[in-house]
C-alpha positions as a printed Julia matrix, in Angstrom:
128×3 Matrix{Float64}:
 -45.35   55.72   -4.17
 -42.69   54.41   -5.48
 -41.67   49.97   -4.77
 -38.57   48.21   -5.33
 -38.96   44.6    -5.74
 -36.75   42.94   -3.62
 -35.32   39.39   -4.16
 -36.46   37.15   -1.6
 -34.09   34.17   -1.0
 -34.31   31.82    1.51
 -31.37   30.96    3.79
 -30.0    27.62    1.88
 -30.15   30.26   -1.29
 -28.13   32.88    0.24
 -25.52   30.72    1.65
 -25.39   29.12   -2.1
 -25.16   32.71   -3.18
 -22.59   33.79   -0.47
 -20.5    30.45   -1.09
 -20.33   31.01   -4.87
 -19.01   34.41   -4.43
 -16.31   33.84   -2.26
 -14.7    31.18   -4.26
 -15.05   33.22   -7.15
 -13.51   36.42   -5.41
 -10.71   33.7    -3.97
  -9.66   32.85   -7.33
  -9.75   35.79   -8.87
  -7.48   36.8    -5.91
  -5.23   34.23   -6.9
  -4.88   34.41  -10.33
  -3.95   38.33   -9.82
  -1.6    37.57   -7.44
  -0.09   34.78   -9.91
   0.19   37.57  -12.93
   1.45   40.28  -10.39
   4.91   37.74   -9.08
   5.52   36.84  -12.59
   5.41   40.45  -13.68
   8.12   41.04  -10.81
  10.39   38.29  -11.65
  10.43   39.22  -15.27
  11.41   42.71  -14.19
  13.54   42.12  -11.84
  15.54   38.91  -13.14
  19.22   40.52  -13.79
  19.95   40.21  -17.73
  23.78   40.78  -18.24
  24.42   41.38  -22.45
  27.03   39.44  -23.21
  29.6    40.87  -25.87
  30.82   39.16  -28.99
  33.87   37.72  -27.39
  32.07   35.78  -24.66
  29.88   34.52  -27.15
  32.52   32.96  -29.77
  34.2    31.86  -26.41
  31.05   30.14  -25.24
  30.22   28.21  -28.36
  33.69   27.02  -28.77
  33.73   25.89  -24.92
  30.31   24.21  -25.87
  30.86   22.59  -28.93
  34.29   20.94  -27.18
  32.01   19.82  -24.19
  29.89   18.32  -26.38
  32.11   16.65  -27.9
  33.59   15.44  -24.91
  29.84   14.87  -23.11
  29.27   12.62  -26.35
  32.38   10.54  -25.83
  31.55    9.98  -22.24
  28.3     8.55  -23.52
  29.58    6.31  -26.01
  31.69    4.59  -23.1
  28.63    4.91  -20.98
  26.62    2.9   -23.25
  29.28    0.55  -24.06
  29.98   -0.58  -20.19
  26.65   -1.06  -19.98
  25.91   -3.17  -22.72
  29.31   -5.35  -21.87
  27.66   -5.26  -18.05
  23.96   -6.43  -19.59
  25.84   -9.56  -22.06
  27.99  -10.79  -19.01
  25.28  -10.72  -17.23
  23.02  -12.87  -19.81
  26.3   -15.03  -20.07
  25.34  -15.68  -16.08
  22.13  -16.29  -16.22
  22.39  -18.57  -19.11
  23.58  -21.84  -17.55
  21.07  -22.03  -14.72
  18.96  -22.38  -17.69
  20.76  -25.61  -19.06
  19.93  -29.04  -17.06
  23.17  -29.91  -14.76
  25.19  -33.0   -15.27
  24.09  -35.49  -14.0
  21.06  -36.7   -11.7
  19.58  -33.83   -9.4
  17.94  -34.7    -6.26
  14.15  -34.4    -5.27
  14.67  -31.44   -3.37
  16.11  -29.76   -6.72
  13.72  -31.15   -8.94
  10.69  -30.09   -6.7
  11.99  -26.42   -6.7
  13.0   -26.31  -10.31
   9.32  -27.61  -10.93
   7.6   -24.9    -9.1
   9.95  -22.12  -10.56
   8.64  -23.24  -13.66
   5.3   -22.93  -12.48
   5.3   -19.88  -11.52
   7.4   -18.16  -14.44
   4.4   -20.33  -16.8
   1.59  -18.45  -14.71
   2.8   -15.32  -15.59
   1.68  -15.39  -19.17
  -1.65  -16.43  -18.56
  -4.37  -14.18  -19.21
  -6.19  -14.61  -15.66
  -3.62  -14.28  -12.85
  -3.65  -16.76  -11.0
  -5.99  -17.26   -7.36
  -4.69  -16.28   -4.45
């Protein structure tokens, strides 16, 4: 007579066993689905040849839109920078004391704007 040895699991071992599977056969699933859509778009994405006019005509078109992108830049950066100094120029007299005596009320604020703009460069923030 002939035995075959047979694996004997117990329940929490089979589940394992059947849990481990699946995931693997769900992922496998997935990746071969993945490869198989990419395979169809690359065969089915329309590629047009374009001839040796369109392609002088195209870098000409592109080197005179970058030219033009470029310049719109430039101006870009330049209203911006203008925009940043005026606003500096702005900002830069609430900085200076005002003439003259400032009341209580003023001098309170001005004292805990201080305070707080001070607190931010300390190492420990501050309690709450």
């Amino acid at each position: 007579m002939k035995q075959t040895t047979m694996i004997n699991f117990d329940n929490i071992e089979q589940a394992l066993l059947i849990t481990v599977i699946g995931v693997v056969l769900i992922f496998v699933v997935l990746l071969v689905m993945w490869g198989f859509m990419a395979l169809l778009v690359r065969l089915t994405a329309p590629r047009p040849e374009p001839t040796e006019a369109q392609t002088a005509a195209a870098t000409s078109v592109t080197d005179d839109a970058a030219v033009a992108t470029r310049r719109k830049a430039a101006v870009v950066a330049v209203a911006v920078a203008l925009a940043i100094e005026a606003e500096r120029a702005r900002a830069a007299p609430l900085l200076q004391s005002a003439p003259g005596p400032i009341s209580p009320w003023q001098a309170t604020l001005r004292g805990n704007a201080l305070s707080r703009r001070a607190g931010a460069f300390r190492r420990n923030p501050p309690a709450r």
